[in-house]
Short mmCIF file of the C-alpha atoms (twelve columns), coordinates in Angstrom:
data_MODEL
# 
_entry.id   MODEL 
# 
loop_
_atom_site.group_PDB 
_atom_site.id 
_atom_site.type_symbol 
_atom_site.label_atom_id 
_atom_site.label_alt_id 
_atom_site.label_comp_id 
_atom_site.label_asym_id 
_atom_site.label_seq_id 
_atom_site.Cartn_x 
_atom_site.Cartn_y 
_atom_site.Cartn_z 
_atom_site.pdbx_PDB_model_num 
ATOM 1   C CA . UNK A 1   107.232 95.922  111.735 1 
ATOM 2   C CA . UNK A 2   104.908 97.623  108.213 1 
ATOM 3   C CA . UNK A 3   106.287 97.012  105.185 1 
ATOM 4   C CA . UNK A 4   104.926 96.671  101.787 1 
ATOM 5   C CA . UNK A 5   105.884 93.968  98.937  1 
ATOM 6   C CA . UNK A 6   104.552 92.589  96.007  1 
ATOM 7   C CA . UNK A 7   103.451 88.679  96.317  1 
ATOM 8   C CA . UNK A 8   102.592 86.394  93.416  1 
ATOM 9   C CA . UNK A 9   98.851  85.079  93.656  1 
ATOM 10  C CA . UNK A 10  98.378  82.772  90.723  1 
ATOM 11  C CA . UNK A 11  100.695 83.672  88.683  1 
ATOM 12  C CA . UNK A 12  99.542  87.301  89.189  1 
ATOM 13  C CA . UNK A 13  100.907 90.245  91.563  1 
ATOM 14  C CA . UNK A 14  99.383  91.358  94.501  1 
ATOM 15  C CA . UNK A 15  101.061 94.586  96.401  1 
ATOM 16  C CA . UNK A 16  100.152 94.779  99.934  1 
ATOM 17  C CA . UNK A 17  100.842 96.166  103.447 1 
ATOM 18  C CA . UNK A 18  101.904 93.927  105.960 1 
ATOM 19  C CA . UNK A 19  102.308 94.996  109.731 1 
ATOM 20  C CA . UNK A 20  101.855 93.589  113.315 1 
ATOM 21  C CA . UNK A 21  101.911 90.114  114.795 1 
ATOM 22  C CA . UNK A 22  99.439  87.797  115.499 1 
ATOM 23  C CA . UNK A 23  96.156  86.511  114.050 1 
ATOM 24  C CA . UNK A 24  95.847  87.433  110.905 1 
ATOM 25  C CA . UNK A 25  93.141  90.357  109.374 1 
ATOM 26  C CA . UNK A 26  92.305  91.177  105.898 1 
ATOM 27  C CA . UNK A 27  91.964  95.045  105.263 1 
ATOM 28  C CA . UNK A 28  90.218  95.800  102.791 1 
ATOM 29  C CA . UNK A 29  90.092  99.312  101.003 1 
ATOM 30  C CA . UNK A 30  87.123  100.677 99.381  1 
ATOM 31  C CA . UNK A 31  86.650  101.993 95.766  1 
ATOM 32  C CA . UNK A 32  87.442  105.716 95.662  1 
ATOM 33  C CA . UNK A 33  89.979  106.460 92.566  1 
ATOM 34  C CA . UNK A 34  93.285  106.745 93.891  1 
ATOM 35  C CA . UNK A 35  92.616  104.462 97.112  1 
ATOM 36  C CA . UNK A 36  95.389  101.918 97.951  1 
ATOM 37  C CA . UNK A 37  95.449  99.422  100.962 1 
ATOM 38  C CA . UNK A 38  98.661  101.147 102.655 1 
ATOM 39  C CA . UNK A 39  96.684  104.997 101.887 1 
ATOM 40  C CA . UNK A 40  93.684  103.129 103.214 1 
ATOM 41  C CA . UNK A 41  94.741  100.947 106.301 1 
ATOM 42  C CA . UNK A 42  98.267  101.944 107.084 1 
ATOM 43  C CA . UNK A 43  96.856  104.208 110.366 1 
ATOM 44  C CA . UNK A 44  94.829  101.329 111.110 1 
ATOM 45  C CA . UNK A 45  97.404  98.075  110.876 1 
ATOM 46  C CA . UNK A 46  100.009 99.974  112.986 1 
ATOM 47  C CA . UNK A 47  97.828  100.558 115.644 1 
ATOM 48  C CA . UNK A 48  97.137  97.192  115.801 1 
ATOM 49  C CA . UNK A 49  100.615 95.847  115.396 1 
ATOM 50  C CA . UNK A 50  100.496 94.615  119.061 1 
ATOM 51  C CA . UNK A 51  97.774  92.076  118.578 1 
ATOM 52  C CA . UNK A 52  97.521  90.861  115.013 1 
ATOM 53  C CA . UNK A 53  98.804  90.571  111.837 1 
ATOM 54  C CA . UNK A 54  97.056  93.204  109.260 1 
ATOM 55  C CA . UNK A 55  97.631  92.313  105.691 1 
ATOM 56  C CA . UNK A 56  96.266  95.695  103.490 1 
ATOM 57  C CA . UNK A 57  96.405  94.808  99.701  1 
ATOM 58  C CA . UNK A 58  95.493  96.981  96.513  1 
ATOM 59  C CA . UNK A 59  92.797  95.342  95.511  1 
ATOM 60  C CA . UNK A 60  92.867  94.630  91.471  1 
ATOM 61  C CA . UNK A 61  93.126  97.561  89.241  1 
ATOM 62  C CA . UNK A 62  93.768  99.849  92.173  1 
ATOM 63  C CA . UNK A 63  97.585  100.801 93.148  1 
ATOM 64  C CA . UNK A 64  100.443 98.570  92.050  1 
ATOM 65  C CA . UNK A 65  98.239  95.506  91.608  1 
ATOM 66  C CA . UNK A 66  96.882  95.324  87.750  1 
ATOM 67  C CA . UNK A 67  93.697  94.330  86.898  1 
ATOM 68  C CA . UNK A 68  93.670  90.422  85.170  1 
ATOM 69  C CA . UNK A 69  93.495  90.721  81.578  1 
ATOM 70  C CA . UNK A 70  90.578  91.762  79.763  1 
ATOM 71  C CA . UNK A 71  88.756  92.684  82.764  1 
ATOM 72  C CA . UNK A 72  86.996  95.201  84.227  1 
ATOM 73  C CA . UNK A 73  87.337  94.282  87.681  1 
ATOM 74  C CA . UNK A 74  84.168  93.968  89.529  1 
ATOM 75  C CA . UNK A 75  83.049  91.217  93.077  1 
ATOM 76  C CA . UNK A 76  83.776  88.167  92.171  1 
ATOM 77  C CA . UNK A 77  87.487  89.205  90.820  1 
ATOM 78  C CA . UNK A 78  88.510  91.086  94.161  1 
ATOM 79  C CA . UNK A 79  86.804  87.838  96.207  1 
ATOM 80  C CA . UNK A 80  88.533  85.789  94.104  1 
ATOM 81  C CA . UNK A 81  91.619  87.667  94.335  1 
ATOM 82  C CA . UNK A 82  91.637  87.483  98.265  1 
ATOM 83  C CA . UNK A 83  91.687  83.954  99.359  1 
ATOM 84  C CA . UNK A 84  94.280  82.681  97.411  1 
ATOM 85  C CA . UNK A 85  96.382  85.741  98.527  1 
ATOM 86  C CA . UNK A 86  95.519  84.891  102.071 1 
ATOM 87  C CA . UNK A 87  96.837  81.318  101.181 1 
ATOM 88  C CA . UNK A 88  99.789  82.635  100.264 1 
ATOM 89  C CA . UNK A 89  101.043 84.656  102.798 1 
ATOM 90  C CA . UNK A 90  100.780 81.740  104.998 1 
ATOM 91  C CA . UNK A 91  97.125  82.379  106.406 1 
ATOM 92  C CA . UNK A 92  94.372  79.610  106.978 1 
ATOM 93  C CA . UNK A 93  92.033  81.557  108.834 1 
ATOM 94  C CA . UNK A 94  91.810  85.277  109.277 1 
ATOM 95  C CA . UNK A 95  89.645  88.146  109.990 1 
ATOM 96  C CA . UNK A 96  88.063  90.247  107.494 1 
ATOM 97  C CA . UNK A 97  87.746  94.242  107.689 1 
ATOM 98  C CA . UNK A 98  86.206  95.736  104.592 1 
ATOM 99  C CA . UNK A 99  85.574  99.563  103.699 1 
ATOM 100 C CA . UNK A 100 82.304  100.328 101.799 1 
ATOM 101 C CA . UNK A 101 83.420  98.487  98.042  1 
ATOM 102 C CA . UNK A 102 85.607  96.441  100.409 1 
ATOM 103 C CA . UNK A 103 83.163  95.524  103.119 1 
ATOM 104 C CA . UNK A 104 80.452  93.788  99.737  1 
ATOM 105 C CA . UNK A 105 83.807  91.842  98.969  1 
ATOM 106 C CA . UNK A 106 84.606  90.942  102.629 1 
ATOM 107 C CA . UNK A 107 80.877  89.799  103.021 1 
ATOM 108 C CA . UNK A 108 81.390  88.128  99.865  1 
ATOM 109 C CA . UNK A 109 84.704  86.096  101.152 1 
ATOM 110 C CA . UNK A 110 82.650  84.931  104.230 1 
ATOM 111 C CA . UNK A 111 79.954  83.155  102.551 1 
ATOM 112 C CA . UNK A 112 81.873  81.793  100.115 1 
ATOM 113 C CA . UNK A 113 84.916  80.915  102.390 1 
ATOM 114 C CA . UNK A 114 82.950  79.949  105.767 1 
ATOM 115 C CA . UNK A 115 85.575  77.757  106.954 1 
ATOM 116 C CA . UNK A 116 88.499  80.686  106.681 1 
ATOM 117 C CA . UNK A 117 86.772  83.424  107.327 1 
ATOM 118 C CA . UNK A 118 86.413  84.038  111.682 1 
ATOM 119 C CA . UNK A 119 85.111  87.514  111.988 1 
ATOM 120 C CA . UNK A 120 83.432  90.149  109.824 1 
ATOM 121 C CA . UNK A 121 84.005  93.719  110.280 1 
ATOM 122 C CA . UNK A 122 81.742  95.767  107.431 1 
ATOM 123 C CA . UNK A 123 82.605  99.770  107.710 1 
ATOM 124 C CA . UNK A 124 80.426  102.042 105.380 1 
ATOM 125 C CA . UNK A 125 79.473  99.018  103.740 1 
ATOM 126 C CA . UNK A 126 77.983  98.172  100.579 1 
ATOM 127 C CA . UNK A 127 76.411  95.354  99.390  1 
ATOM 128 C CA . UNK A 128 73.409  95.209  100.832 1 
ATOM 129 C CA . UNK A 129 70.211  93.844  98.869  1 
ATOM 130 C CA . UNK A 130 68.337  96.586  96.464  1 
ATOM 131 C CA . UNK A 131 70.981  99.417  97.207  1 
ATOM 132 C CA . UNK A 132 70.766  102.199 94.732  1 
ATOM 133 C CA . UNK A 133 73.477  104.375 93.389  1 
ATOM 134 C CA . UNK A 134 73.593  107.485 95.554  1 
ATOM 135 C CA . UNK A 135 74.367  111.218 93.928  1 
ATOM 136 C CA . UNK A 136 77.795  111.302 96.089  1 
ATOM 137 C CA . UNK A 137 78.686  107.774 95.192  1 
ATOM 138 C CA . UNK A 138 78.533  108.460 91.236  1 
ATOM 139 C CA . UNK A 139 79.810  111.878 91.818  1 
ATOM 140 C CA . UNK A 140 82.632  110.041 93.488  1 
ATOM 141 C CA . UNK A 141 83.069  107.501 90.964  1 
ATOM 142 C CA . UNK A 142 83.276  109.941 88.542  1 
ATOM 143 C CA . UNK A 143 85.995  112.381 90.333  1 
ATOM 144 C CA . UNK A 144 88.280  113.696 88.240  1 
ATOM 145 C CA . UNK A 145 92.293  113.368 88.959  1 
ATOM 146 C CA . UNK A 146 93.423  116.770 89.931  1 
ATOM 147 C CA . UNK A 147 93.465  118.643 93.314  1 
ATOM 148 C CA . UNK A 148 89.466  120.088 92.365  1 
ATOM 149 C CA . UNK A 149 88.459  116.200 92.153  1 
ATOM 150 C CA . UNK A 150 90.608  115.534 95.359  1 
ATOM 151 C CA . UNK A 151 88.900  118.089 97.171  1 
ATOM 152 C CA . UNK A 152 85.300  117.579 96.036  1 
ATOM 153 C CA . UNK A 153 85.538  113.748 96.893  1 
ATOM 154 C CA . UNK A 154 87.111  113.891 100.158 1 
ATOM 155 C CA . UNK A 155 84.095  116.653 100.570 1 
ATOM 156 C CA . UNK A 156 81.265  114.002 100.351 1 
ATOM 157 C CA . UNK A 157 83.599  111.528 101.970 1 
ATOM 158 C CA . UNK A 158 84.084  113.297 105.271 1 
ATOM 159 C CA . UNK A 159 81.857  114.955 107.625 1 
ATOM 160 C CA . UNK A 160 84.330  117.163 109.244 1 
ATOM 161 C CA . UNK A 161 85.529  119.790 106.993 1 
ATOM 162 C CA . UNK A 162 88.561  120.528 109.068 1 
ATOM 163 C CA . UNK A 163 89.992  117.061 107.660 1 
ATOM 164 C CA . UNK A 164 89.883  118.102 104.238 1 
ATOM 165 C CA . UNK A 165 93.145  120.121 104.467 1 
ATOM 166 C CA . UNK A 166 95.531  121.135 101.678 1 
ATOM 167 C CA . UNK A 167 97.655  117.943 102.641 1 
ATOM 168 C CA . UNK A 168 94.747  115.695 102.370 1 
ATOM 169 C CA . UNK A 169 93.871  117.041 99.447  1 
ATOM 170 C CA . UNK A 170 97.302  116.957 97.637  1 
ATOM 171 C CA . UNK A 171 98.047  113.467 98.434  1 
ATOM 172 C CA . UNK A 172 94.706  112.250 97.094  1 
ATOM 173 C CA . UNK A 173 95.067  113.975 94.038  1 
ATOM 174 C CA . UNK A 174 98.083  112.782 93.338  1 
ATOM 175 C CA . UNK A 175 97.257  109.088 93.976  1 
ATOM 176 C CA . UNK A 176 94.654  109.320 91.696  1 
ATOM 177 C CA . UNK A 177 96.992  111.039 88.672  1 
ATOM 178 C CA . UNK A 178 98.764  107.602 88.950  1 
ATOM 179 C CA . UNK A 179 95.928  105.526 89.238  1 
ATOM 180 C CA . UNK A 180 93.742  107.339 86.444  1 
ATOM 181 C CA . UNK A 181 94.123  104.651 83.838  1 
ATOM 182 C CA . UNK A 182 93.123  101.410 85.392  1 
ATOM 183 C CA . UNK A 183 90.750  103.382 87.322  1 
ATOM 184 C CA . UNK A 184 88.936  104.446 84.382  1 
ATOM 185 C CA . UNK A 185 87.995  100.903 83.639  1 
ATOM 186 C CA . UNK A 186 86.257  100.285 87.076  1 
ATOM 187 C CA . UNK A 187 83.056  102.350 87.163  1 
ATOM 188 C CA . UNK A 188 82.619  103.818 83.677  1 
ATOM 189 C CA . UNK A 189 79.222  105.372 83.479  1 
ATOM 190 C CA . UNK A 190 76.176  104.555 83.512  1 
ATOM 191 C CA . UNK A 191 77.234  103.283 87.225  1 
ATOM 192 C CA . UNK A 192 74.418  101.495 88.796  1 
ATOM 193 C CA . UNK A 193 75.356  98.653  87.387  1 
ATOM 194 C CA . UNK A 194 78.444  98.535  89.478  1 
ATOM 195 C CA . UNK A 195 76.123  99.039  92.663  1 
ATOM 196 C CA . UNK A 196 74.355  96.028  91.074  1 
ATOM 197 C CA . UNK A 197 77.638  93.964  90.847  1 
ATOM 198 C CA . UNK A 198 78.669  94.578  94.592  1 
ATOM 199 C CA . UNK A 199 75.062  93.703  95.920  1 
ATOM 200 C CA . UNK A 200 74.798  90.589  97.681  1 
ATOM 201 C CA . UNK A 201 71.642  88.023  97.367  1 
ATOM 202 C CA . UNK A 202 69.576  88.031  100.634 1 
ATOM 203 C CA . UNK A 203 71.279  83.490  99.831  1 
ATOM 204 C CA . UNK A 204 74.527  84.765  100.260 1 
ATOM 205 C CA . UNK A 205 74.139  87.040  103.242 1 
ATOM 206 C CA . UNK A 206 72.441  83.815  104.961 1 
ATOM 207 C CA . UNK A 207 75.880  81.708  104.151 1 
ATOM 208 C CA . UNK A 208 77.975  84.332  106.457 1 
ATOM 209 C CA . UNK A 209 78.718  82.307  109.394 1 
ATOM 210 C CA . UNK A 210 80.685  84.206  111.000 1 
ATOM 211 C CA . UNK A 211 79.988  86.977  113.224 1 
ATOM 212 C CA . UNK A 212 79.491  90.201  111.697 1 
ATOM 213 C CA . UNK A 213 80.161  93.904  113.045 1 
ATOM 214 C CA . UNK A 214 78.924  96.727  110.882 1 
ATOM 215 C CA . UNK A 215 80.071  100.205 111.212 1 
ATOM 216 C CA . UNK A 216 78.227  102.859 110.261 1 
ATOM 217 C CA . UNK A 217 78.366  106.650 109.674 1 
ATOM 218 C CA . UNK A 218 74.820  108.429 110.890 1 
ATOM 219 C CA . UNK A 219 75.769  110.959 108.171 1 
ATOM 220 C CA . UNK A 220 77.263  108.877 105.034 1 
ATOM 221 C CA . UNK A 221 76.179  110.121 102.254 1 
ATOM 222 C CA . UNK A 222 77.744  108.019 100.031 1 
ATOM 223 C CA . UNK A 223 76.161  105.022 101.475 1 
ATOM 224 C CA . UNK A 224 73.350  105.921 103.711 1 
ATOM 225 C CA . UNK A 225 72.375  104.183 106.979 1 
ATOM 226 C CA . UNK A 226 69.081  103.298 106.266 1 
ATOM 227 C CA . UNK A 227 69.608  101.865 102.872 1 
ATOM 228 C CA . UNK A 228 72.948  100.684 103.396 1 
ATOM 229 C CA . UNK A 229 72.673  98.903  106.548 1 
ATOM 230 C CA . UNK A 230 68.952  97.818  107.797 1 
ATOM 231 C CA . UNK A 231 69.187  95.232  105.003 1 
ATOM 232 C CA . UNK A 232 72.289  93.558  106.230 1 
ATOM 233 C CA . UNK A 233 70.724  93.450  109.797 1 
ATOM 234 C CA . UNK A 234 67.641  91.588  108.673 1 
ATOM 235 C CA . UNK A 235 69.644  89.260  105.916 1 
ATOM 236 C CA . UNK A 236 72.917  88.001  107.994 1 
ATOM 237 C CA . UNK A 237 72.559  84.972  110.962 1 
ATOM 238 C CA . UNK A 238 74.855  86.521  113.785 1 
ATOM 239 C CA . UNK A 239 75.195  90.675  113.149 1 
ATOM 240 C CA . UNK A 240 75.084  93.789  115.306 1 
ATOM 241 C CA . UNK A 241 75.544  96.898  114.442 1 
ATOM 242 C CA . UNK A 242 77.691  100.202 115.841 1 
ATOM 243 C CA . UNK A 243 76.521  103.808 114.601 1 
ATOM 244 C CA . UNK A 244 78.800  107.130 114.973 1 
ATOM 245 C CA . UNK A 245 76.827  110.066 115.367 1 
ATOM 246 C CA . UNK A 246 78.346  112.830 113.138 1 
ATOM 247 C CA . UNK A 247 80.179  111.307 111.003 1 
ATOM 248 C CA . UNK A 248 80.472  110.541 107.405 1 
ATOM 249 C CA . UNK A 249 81.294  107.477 105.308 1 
ATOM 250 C CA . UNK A 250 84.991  106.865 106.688 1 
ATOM 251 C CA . UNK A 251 84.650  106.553 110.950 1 
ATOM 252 C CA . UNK A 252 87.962  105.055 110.871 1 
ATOM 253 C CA . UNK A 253 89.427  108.638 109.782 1 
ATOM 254 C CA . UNK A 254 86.796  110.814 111.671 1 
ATOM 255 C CA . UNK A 255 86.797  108.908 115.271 1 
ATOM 256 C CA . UNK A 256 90.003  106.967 114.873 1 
ATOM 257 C CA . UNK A 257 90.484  106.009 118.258 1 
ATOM 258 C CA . UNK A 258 86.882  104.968 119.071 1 
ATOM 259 C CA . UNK A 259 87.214  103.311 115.999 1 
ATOM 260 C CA . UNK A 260 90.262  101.530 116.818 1 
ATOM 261 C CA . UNK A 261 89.099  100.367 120.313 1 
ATOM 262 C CA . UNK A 262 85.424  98.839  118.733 1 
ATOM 263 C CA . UNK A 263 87.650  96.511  116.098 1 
ATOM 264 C CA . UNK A 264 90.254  95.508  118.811 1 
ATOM 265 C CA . UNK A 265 87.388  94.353  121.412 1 
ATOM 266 C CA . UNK A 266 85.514  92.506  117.952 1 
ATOM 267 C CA . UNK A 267 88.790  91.068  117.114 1 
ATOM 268 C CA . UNK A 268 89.517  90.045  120.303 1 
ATOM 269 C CA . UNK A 269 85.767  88.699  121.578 1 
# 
C-alpha cells in the first residue's frame, strides 16, 4: 500500500511517502526546485512494494516539510533530519538510496550512523571531494518557476529529449510555483558554496562502512562522471560502481527497469 502523511520528527514535520513491505529504505530526492520525495521516488517505491519498505520524505525546505527556523538548509540539516525520522517510523536499520543532493546526504548518514545504516545506493551523486559547480548545476539551481524554467531544467536533466514532454514539463513547473519561496533560500547565488557544503572529507568517506553502489549517468552533465564519481571510488572502503551509457543525470527515469533490477539485486545481496 503508498500513501503519504506528515510525521512529527522533533517536534518538527516531516511529509513523506511510505509504500511496500519489508526492510526498510530511505529515498532520498535530490535538489532540483520543485522536487519532492513522492515526485521523486513514487515510480521507484511501488515497484519495490514486494520486497521492502520505501520511506520517500521531502527533505527540509522542499515540499510540505519547512525548513527549521532561521535556516538555510544545507548537509548537516537534511542528515540530521533523517535519522531521527527513521527512528520514528519505527526503523533501526535501513537502506539508504540518495539522488545527486540526496546521495552527499545519504553518504553523509552512513558515516555518521554506521551502526543503522546497511547499504548505500549513491545515484548521480554528489559529494565527492573537490567537486566544482558545473554550468547545468547553477543553471539548474537557478531555474526559474514557470513552464520555460520547467523545460530548460528537465533539458540538462535528461538525456532523452523524448522525456521532456508537455506533461513533464507542466507538472514540474507547477511544483516549483509552490515551492518557489522556501526554495529561494536553498542555493541563492553565488552557488559554489553549496557544492562546498554537500562535499564530503576524503575522513568521512573512510567512516562509510557499509557497502556502497554508485550509479552513474555516462552523460550527466549536471554532475559529471569523472569528477563526480572517481573520487568516491578511491575515498570509500567497500564501493563499486554501475555506469549507463546514454544517459543523463536521472537513470532511474531514463532506464527505469534496468534501474530497478540493479537496486533490487544490491538490496537484496
Amino acid at each position: 500500500m503508498t500513501g503519504t502523511r506528515t510525521v512529527d520528527v522533533d517536534g518538527a514535520p516531516v511529509h513523506v511517502l511510505e509504500a511496500g513491505a519489508g526492510p526498510a529504505v530511505l529515498l532520498l530526492h535530490g535538489s532540483g526546485p520543485g522536487t519532492t520525495g513522492a515526485g521523486a521516488w513514487r515510480a521507484t517505491a511501488e515497484a519495490l512494494a514486494p520486497t521492502v519498505r520505501s520511506v520517500a520524505p521531502d527533505q527540509a525546505g522542499f515540499g510540505r516539510t519547512p525548513l527549521p527556523t532561521g535556516s538555510r538548509g544545507g548537509l548537516d540539516v537534511w542528515t540530521g533530519q533523517a535519522s531521527p525520522l527513521m527512528a520514528a517510523l519505527g526503523h533501526g536499520a535501513y537502506a539508504v538510496v540518495g539522488h545527486s543532493m540526496g546521495a552527499a546526504v545519504a553518504l553523509s548518514l552512513a558515516a555518521a550512523h554506521p551502526d543503522r545504516v546497511s547499504r548505500v545506493v549513491a545515484v548521480g551523486s554528489m559529494g565527492a571531494p573537490c567537486a566544482s559547480l558545473s554550468p547545468d548545476l547553477d543553471a539548474l539551481w537557478a531555474a526559474p518557476p514557470g513552464p520555460a524554467g520547467a523545460r530548460d531544467m528537465l533539458r540538462r536533466l535528461l538525456l532523452d529529449p523524448a522525456l521532456v514532454t508537455d506533461e513533464a514539463v507542466a507538472g514540474r513547473a507547477a511544483a516549483m510555483t509552490a515551492g518557489a519561496e522556501a526554495f529561494a533560500r536553498l542555493f541563492p547565488a553565488p552557488r559554489a558554496r553549496w557544492v562546498a557544503d554537500l562535499t564530503l572529507p576524503v575522513a568521512t568517506l573512510a567512516r562509510v562502512q557499509a557497502p556502497v553502489l554508485l550509479v552513474h549517468g555516462a552523460q550527466d552533465r549536471v554532475t559529471p562522471l569523472v569528477e563526480s564519481v572517481l573520487p568516491l571510488l578511491e575515498a570509500l572502503p567497500d564501493v563499486r560502481l554501475h555506469a549507463f551509457g546514454r544517459c543523463g543525470h536521472v537513470p532511474q527515469q531514463e532506464h527505469p527497469a534496468a534501474f530497478r533490477r540493479l537496486l533490487a539485486d544490491f538490496l537484496a545481496t
